[in-house]
N, C-alpha and C positions, 0 to 999 in steps of 0.2 A: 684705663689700665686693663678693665677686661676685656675689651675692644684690642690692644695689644698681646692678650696672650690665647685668641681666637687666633690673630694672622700668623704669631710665630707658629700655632700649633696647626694649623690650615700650612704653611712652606714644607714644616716636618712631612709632615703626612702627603703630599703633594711630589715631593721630590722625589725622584725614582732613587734608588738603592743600589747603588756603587758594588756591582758583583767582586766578586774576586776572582782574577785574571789570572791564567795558567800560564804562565811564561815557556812553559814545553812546548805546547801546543803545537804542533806541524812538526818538531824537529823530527829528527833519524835517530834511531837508535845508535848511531855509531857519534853522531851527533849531543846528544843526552850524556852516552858515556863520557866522552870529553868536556864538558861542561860539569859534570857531576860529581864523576869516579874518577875520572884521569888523577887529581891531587893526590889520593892514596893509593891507588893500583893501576901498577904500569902498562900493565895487555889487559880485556878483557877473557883475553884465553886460562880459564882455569876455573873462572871463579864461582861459576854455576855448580862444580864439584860434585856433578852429576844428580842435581835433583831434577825435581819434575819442572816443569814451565806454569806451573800452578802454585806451586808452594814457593816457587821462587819469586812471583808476583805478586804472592802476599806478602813476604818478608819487606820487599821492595816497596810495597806500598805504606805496610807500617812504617818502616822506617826512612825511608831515602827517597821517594820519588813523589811527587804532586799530586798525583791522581792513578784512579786504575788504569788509564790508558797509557799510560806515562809507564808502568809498572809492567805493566801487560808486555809494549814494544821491546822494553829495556830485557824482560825475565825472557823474550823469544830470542833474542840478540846473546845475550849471555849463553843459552843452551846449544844455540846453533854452534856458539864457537867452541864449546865442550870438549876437552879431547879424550877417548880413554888415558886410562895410564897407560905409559910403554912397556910394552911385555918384551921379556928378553930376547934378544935374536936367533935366532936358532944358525948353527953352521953349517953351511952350506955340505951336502954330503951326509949329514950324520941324520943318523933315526931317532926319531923319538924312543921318550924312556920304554912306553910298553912294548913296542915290536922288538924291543932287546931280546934274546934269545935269554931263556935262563941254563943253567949248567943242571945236568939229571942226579935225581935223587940217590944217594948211595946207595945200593941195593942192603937187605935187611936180610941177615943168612937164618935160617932156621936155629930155633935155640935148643 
């Protein structure tokens, strides 16, 4: 009997340790998204929403991605596609509000 719980305890110990395997590992960042994010969000365009590439890869990591590396690709992929907001058009011809000329002060007669 103690002879049998030296050898189970000799394989234990003996066996090497089954890592846990990053299924990301090599993909694309465009890649990642589609497997990941595509279910909930249609374009990557928008969703970085202008933060940094750092705070974006911790979010990512907390919550959504496998690993730092994983987070890292995915937060530089999201900011690349970043767009500003769109700022109004301006038409064609006209000036801006400052170079507006203003109209002259009423003059002030003596009282």
């Amino acid at each position: 009997m103690i002879l049998g719980i030296f050898a189970a305890a000799a394989a234990v110990l003996t066996t090497p340790f089954v890592s846990a395997q990053n299924l990301d590992a090599g993909k694309s960042p465009e890649k990642l998204f589609a497997d990941g994010c595509a279910a909930c969000h249609r374009s990557p365009r928008g969703l970085a929403k202008g933060r940094y590439t750092l705070t974006l890869s911790w979010f990512l990591q907390d919550h959504y991605s496998a690993g730092p590396d994983t987070a890292k690709a995915l937060a530089a992929y999201l900011v690349s596609l970043d767009t500003p907001p769109p700022s109004p058009a301006a038409k064609p011809g006209s000036k801006s509000a400052k170079s507006k000329q203003r109209p002259p002060k009423p003059a002030v007669q003596g009282q």
